[in-house]
C-alpha positions as CSV (number, residue, x, y, z in Angstrom):
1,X,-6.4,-22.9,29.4
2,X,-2.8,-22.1,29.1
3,X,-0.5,-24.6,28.1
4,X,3.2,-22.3,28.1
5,X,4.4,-19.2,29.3
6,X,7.5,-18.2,26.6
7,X,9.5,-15.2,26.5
8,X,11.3,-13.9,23.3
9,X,14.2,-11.9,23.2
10,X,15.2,-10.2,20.0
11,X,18.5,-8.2,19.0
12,X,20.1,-7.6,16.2
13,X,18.4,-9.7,13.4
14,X,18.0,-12.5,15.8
15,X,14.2,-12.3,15.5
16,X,12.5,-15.1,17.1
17,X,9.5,-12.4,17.1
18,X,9.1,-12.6,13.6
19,X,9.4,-16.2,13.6
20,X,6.8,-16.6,15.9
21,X,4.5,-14.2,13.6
22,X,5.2,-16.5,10.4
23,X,4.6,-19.8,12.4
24,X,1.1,-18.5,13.0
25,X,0.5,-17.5,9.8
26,X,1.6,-20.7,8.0
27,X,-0.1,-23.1,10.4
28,X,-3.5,-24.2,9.3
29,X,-4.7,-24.5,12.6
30,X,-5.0,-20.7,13.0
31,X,-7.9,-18.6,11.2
32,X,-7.9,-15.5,12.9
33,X,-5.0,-13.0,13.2
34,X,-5.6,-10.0,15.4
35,X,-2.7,-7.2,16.3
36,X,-2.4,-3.9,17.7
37,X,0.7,-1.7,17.1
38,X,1.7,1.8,17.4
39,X,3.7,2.0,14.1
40,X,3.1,0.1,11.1
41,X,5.7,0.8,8.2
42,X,6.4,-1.1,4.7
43,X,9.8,-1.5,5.9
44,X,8.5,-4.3,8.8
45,X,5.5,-5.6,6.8
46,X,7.7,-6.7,4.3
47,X,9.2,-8.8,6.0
48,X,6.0,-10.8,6.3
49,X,4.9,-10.1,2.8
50,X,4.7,-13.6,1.6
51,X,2.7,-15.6,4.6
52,X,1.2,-12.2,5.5
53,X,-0.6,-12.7,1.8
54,X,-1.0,-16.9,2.0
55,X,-3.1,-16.1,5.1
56,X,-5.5,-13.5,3.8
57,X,-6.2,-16.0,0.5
58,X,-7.0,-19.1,2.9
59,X,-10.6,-19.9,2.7
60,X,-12.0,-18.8,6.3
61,X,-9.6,-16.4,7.4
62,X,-9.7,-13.1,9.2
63,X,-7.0,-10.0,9.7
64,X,-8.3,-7.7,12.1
65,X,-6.1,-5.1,13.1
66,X,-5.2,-1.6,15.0
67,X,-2.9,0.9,14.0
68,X,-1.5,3.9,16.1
69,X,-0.8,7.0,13.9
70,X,-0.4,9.8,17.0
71,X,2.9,10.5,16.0
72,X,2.8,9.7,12.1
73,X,5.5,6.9,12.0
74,X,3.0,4.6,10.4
75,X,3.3,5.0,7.1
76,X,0.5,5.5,4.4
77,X,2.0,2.6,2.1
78,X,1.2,0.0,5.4
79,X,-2.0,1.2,5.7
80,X,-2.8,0.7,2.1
81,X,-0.8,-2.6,1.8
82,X,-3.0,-4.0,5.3
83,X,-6.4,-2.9,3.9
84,X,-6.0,-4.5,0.4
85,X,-5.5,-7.7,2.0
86,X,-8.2,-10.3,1.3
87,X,-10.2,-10.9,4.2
88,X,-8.8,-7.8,6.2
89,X,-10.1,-5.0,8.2
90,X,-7.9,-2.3,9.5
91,X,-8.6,0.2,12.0
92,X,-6.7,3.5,12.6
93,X,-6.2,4.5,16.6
94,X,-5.8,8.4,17.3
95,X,-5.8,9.5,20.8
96,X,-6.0,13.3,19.4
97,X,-3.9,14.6,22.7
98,X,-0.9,16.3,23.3
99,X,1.8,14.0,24.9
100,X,-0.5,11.0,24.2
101,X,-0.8,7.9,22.3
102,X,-1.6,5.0,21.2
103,X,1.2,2.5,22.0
104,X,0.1,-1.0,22.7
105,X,1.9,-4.3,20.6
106,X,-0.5,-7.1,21.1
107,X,-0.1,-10.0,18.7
108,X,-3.3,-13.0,18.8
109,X,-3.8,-16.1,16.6
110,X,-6.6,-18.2,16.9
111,X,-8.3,-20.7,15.4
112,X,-8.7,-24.7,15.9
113,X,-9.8,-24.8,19.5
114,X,-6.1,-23.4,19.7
115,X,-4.3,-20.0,19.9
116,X,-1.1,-17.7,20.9
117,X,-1.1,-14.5,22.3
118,X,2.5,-12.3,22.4
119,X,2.6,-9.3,24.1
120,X,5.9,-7.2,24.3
121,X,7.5,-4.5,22.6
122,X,7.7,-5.1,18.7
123,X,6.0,-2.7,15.8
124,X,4.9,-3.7,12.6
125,X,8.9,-1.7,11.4
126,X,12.1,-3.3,10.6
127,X,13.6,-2.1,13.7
128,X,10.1,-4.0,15.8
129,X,11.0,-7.4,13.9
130,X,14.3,-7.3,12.9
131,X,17.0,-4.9,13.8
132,X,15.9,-3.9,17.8
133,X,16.3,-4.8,20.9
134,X,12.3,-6.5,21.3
135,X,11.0,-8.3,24.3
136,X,7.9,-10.2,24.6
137,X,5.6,-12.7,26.8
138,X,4.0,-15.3,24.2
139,X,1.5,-17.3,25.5
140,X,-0.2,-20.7,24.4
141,X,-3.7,-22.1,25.5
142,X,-6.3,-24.0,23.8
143,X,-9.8,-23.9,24.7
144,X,-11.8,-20.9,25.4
145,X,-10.6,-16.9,24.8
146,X,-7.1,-16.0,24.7
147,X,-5.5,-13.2,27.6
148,X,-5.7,-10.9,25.0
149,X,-9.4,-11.2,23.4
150,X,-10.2,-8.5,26.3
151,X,-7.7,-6.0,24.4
152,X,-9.1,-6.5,21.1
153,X,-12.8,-6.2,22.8
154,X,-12.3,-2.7,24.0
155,X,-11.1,-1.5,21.0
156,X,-14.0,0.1,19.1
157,X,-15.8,3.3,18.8
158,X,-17.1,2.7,22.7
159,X,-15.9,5.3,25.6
160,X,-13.2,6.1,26.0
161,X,-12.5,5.8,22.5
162,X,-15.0,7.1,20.0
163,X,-15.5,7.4,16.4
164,X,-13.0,10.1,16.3
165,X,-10.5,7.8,17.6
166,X,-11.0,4.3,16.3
167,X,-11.6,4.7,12.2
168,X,-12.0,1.9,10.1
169,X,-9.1,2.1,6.9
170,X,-11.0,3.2,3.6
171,X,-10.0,5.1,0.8
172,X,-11.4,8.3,2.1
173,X,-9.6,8.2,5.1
174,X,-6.5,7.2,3.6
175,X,-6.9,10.5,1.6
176,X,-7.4,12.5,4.8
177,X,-4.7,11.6,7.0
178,X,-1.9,10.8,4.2
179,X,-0.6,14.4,5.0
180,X,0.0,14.1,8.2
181,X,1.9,10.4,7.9
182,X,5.4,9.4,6.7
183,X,5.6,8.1,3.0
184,X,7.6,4.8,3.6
185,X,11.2,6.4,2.6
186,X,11.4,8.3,6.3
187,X,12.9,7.4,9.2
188,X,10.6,5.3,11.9
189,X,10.1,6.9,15.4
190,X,12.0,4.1,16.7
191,X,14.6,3.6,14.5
192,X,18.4,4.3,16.4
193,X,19.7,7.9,16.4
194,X,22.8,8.9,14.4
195,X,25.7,9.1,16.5
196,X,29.6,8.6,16.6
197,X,31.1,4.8,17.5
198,X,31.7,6.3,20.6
199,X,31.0,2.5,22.6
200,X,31.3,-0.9,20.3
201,X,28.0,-2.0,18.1
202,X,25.7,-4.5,19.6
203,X,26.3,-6.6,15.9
204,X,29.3,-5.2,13.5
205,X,28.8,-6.0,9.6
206,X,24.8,-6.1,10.2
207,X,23.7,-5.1,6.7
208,X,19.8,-4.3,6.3
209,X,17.6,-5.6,3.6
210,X,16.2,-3.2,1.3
211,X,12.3,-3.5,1.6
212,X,11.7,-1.8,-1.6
213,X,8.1,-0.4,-2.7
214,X,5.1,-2.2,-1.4
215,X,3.1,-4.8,-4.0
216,X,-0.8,-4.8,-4.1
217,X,-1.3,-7.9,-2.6
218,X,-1.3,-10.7,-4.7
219,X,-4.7,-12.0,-5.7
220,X,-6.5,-9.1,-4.2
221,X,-10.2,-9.1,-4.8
222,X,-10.8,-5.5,-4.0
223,X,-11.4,-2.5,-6.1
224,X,-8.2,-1.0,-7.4
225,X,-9.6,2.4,-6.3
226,X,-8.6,1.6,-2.8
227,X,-5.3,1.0,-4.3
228,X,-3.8,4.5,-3.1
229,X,-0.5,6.1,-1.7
230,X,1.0,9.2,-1.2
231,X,4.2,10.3,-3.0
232,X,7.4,11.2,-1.5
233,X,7.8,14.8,0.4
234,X,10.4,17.1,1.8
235,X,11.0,15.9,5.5
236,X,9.6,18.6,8.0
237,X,7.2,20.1,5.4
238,X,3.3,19.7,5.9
239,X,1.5,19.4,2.6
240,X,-1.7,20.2,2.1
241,X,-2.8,17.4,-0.3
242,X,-1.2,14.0,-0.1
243,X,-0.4,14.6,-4.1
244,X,2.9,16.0,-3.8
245,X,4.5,15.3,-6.7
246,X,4.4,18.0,-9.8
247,X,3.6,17.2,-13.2
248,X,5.7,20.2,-14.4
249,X,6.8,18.4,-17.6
250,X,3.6,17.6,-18.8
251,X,2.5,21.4,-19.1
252,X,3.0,21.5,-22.6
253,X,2.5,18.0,-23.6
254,X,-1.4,17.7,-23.3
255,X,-2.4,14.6,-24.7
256,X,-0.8,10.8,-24.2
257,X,-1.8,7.8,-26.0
258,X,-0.7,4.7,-25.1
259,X,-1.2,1.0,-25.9
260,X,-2.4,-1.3,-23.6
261,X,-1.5,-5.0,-24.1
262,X,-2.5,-8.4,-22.7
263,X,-1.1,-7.5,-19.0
264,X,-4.4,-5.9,-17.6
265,X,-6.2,-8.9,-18.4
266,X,-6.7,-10.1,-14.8
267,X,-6.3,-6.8,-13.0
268,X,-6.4,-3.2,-13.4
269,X,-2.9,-2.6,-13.6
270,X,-1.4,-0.9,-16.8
271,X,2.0,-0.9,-17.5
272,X,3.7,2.8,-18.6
273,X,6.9,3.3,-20.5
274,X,9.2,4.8,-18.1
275,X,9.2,8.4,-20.2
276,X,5.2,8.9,-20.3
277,X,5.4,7.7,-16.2
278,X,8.1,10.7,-15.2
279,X,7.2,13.2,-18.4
280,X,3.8,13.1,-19.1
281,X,2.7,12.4,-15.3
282,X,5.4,13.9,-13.7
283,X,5.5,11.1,-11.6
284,X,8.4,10.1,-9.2
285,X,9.9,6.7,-9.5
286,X,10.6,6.3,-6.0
287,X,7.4,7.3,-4.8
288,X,3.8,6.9,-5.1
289,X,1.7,9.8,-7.1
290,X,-1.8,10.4,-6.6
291,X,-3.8,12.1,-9.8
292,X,-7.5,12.9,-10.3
293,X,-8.5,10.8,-13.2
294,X,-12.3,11.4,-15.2
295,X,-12.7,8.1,-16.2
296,X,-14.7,7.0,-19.9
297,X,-18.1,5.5,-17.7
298,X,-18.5,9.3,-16.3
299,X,-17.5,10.6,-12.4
300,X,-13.3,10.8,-11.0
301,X,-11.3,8.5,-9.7
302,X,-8.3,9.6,-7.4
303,X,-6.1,6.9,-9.0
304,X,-2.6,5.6,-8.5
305,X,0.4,5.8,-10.2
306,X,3.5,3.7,-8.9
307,X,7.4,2.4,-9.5
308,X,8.4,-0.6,-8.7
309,X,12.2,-1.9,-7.9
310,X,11.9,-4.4,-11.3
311,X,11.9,-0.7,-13.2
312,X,8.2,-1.5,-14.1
313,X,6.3,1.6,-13.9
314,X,2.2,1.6,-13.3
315,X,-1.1,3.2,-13.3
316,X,-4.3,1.9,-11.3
317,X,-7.1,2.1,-14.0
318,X,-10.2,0.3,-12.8
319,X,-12.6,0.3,-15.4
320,X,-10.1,-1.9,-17.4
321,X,-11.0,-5.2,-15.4
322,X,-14.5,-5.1,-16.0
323,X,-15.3,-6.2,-19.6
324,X,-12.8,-8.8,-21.6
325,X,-11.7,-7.6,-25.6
326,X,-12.2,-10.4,-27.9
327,X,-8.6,-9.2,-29.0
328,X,-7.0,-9.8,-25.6
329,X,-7.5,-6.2,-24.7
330,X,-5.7,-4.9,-27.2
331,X,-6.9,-1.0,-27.4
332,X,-5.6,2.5,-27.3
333,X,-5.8,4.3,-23.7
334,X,-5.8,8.3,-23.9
335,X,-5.4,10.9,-21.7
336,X,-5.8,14.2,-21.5
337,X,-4.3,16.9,-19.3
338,X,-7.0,19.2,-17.8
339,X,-4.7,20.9,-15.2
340,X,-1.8,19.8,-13.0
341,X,-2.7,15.9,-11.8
342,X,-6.4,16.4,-13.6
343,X,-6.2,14.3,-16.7
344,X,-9.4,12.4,-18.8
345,X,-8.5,9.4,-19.7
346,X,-10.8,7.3,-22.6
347,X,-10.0,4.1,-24.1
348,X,-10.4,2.5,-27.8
349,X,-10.4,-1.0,-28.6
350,X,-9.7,-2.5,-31.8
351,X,-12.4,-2.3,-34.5
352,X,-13.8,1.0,-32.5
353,X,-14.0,3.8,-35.0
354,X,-10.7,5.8,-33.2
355,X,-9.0,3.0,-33.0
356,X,-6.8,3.5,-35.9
357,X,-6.5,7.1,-35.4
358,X,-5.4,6.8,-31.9
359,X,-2.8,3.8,-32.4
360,X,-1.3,5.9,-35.2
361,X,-0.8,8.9,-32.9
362,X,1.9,5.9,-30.8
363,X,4.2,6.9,-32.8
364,X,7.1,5.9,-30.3
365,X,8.8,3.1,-28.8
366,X,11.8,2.4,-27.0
367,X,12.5,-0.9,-28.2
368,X,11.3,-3.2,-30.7
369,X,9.3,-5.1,-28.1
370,X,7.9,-2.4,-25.9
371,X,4.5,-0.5,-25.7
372,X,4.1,2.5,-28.5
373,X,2.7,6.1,-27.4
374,X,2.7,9.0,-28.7
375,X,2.9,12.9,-26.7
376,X,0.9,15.5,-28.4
377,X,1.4,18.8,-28.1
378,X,-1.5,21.2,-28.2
379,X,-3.4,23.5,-26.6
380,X,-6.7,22.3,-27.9
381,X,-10.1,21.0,-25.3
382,X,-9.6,17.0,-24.4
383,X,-10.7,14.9,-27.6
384,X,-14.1,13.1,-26.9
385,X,-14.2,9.8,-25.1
386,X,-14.9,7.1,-27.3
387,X,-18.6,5.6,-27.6
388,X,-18.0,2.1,-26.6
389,X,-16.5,1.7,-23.4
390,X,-14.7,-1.5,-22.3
């Protein structure tokens, strides 16, 4: 039954929309979150970081969502930062046509006997829940489906759509489309066009925040190998591989050691000194760089390396997480270049037999209190991995 008819009008960082979107996340009552956008960028999301990651760590919640990528506006950093939510399962929507795409914005919480259904105009981008001029019928009801549970119910690998259109969001995929999608840096498809103050703004002094990189989700459960981006390319380029940026530097320095401290103990995160991040990896700290990684247990890994806006600079190494050093983790990780973003990487804890060998190759440090490493230069085969692995 339907208990109110609202309409929301947002402009110019008057965003009842967004409002609306943090009341259902914060209330209780409400255990399922369903949406459907044509764009989904970093730049909106973050604007909905914090409940966006309260909800997903409630017991008995569920994040279902659809998002267009027709014209690549959604970026790959969304799509990454949606699917490592706890609880969450995102769906891509291609219509694979010429001149057509997928452009719904349909909002739903439910949950409680209760829920709220908007439908209107507003993306998962700054512009949809902050900066445009949105519109939007919200609807509340208890009792029964929502409007909008008809939407939802149609969107799955069933005609018209098919598996080539609906895709769940996996690591694989991500790979796969990252090419043709914007990294988060680019312009939306709906932001505002450049022009001259020919009329008056709508708002003068409006000053944008700065959404800066996206986090993994805090308190994420799933593997860090789903963890993945795509660095930062020259606008109007197609690339071929979503790993775009070029370890140049690290042509002649083949080998990295590097300690790892008590900061991996309850993830898979490893912080790098700023000179082994852009140097050895010949990574970009504004972007996110993909490298193929033969980890110590055998097989590759496509693994992550990212910069964040705190001038913290990390790699995704899963294999770290899954076995606890009576020392607090304190080891030796090395890698090895095998070609340009091919490395091996093996790790050596204390009281393993290259332990002392490989901490005495760290032989520098930027301050008294930071992480040692060492860059070898040779041209000799990648040392062997060590026999115990962590």
């Amino acid at each position: 039954m339907v208990i109110s008819v609202e309409t929301s009008l947002q402009y110019a960082a008057v965003n009842p929309f967004r409002n609306l979107l943090v009341e259902g996340l914060t209330d209780p009552v409400y255990t399922r979150f369903r949406f459907s956008v044509a764009f989904a960028r970093w730049s909106g999301l973050f604007l909905l970081d914090e409940p966006l990651q309260r909800f997903s760590q409630r017991s008995g919640t569920s994040i279902r969502g659809y998002v267009g990528t027709d014209l690549g506006g959604t970026t790959i950093e969304a799509l990454t930062y949606l699917s490592e939510l706890e609880h969450s399962e995102i769906y891509t929507v291609e219509c694979n046509m010429a001149r057509i795409i997928f452009h719904p914005k349909v909002f739903e919480f439910s949950g409680g006997g209760r829920w709220i259904a908007a439908i209107g105009s507003s993306n998962f981008t700054m512009g949809g829940l902050l900066s445009n001029v949105e519109a939007s019928i919200v609807l509340r009801g208890q009792g029964g489906n929502s409007p909008s549970a008809e939407i939802f119910k149609q969107l799955k690998p069933s005609r018209p759509f098919t598996s080539d259109h609906v895709r769940r969001v996996t690591p694989q995929l991500l790979h796969e489309i990252a090419p043709r999608l914007d990294h988060y840096t680019k312009r939306s498809p709906d932001s505002p066009p450049r022009r001259g103050n020919v009329l008056s703004p709508l708002v003068s002094g409006l000053v944008l925040p700065n959404p800066g990189r996206p986090p993994s989700p805090a308190g994420t459960t799933r593997t860090t190998a789903t963890r993945r981006g795509v660095a930062k390319t020259t606008p109007g380029k197609r690339r071929k591989s979503p790993v775009t940026t070029t370890a140049t530097a690290a042509t002649s320095r083949r080998t990295l050691f590097v300690e790892m401290w008590d900061e991996t103990r309850d993830g898979t995160q490893v912080q790098l000194p700023r000179r082994v991040f852009t140097e050895y990896f010949g990574a970009a700290a504004d972007a996110v760089t993909w490298i193929k990684l033969h980890v110590p247990a055998g097989g590759s890994e496509r693994i992550r390396l990212q910069g964040f806006p705190n001038a913290t600079f990390r790699i995704s190494l899963p294999f770290v997480g899954q076995a606890a050093s009576g020392d607090g983790r304190r080891a030796v990780i090395r890698f090895d270049r095998l070609g340009q973003d091919e490395y091996v990487c093996g790790v050596s804890h204390r009281g393993d037999a290259t332990y002392v060998s490989w901490l005495a190759a760290c032989d520098q440090q930027r301050t008294a209190n930071s992480k040692r490493f060492g860059i070898v230069r040779t041209s000799a085969a990648p040392g062997p991995r060590p026999a115990r692995m962590p």
